[in-house]
C-alpha distance (Angstrom), angle and dihedral (degrees) to the residues before:
residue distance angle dihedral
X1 . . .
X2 3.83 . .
X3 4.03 122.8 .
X4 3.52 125.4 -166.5
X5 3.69 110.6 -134.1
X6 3.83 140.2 150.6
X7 3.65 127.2 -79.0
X8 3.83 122.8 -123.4
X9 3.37 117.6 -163.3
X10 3.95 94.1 -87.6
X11 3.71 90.8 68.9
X12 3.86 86.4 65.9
X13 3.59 98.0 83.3
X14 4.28 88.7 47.0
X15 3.87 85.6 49.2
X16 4.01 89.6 47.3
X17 4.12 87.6 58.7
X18 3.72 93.3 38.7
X19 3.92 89.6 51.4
X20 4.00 82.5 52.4
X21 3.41 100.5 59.0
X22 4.32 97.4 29.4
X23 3.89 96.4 48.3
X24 4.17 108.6 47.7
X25 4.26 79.0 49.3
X26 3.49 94.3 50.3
X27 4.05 97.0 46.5
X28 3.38 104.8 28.8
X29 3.77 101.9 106.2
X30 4.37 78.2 35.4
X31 2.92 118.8 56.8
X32 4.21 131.9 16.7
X33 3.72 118.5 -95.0
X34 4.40 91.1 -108.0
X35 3.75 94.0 50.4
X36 4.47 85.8 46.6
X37 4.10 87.8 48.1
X38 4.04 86.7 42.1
X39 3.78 90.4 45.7
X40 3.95 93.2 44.9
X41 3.76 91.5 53.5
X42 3.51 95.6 48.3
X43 3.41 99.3 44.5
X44 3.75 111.4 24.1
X45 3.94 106.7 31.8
X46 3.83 116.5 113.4
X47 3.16 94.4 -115.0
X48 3.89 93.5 49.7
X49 3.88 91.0 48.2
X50 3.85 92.2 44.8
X51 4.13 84.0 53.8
X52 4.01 95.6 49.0
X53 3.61 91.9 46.4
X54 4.06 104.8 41.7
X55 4.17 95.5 24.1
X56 3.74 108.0 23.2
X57 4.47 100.8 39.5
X58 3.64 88.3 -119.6
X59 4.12 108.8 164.8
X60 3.70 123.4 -157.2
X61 3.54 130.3 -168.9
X62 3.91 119.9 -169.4
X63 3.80 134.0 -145.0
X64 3.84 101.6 -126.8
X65 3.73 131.1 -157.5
X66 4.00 101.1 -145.2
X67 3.75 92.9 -162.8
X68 3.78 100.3 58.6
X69 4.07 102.9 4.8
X70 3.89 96.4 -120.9
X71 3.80 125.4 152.9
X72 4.04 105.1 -101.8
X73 3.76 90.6 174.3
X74 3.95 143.5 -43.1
X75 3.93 145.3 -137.5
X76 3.58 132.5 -167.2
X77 4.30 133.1 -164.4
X78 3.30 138.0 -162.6
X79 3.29 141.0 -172.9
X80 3.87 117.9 -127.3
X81 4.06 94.9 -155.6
X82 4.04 95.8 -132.8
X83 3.70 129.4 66.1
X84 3.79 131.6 -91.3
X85 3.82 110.0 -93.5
X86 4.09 96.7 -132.9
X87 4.03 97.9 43.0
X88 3.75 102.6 26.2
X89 3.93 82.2 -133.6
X90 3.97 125.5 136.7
X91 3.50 108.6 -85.4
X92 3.66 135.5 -125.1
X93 3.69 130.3 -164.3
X94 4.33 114.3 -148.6
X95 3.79 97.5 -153.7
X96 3.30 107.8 177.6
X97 3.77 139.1 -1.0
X98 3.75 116.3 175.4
X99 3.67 136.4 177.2
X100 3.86 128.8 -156.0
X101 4.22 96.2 -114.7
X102 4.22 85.7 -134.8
X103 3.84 86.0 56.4
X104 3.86 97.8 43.7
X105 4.14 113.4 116.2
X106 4.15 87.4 39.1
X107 4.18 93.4 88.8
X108 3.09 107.3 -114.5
X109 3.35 104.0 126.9
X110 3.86 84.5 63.0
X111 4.01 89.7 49.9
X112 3.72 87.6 53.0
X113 3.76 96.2 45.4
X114 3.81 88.7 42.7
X115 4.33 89.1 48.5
X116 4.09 89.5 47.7
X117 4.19 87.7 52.2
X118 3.83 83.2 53.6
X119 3.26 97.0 43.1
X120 3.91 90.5 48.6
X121 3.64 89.7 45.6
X122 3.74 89.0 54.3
X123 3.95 101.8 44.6
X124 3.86 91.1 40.9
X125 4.31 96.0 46.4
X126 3.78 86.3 -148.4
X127 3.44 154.4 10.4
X128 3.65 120.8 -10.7
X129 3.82 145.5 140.3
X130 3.90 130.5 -118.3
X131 3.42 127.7 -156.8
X132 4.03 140.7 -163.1
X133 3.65 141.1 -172.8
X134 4.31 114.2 -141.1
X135 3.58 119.1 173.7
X136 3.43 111.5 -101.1
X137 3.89 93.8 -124.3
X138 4.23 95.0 45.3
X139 3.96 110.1 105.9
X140 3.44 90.4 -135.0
X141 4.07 86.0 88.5
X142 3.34 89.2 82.1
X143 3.41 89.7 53.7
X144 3.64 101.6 50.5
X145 3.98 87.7 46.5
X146 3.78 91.4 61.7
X147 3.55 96.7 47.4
X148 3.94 88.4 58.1
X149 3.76 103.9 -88.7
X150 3.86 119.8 146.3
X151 3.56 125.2 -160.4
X152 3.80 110.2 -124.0
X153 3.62 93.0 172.7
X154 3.86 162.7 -46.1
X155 3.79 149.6 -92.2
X156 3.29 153.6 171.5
X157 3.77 108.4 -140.0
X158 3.81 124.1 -171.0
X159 4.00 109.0 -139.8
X160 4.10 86.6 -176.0
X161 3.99 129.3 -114.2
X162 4.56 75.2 89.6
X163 3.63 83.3 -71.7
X164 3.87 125.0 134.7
X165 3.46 148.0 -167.3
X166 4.11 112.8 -130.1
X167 4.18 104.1 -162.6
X168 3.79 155.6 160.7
X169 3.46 114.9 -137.0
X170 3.84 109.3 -136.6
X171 3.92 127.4 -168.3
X172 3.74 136.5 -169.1
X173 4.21 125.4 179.4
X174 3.51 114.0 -122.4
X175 3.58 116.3 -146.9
């Protein structure tokens, strides 16, 4: 059985080695192996993860195996402090949302993004919208499409070392 619960900051390292082995898979055929290792370091280092978490407001939520305790999956929020441009509604920012590849198929991606509506829903205390960015050549845009994402636009952001970023920017209302 797998629970959905939220991280603490000793499921940081356990999200570290899941990023490891979920992110290279992911990109591979996406992005070239120096902007993955740049991306990895500057997203998914301890220290980075410590920094989002105690510094930044990220919130992660982890997808649990009771039996044995290991790291399934993971997904992190954040608020953005202004409103969404469109709605006028609080905004929220869906960082990340990863699934162990050996675990794909099982829905927990959708548990995950269904737990970090909730958890929205329950740190906001009403309406709001959340946001993410997914590279417009990652599979998982099919994904986010089903679950009732709509793109609402693009970009091309530079992340630095001449490395960028190439996204839709998808939106859902949280009620």
């Amino acid at each position: 059985m797998v629970i959905v619960r939220k991280a603490t900051l000793v499921d940081l390292r356990p999200i570290h080695d899941l990023a490891w082995k979920v992110f290279p898979a992911t990109y591979r055929e996406i992005l070239s192996p120096e902007q993955s290792d740049f991306m990895m370091e500057w997203m998914y280092s301890i220290p980075s993860l410590t920094a989002q978490v105690l510094e930044e407001g990220h919130r992660y939520l982890v997808a649990e195996h009771a039996e044995d305790g290991t790291i399934a999956g993971y997904v992190s929020v954040q608020p953005e402090n202004r409103q969404d441009d469109a709605s006028g509604l609080p905004l929220w920012h869906l960082q990340k949302i990863y699934v162990d590849p050996d675990e794909q198929g099982e829905h927990l991606g959708r548990r995950l993004f269904e737990a970090a509506l909730a958890y929205v829903r329950e740190l906001q205390g009403g309406p709001a919208m959340i946001h993410l960015n997914v590279n417009r050549h990652n599979r998982a845009l099919g994904f986010y499409e089903h679950i009732g994402m709509e793109r609402v636009g693009q970009g091309d952001f530079d992340i630095g070392h001449g490395f960028y970023m190439n996204d839709y920017i998808m939106a859902k209302r949280v009620d």
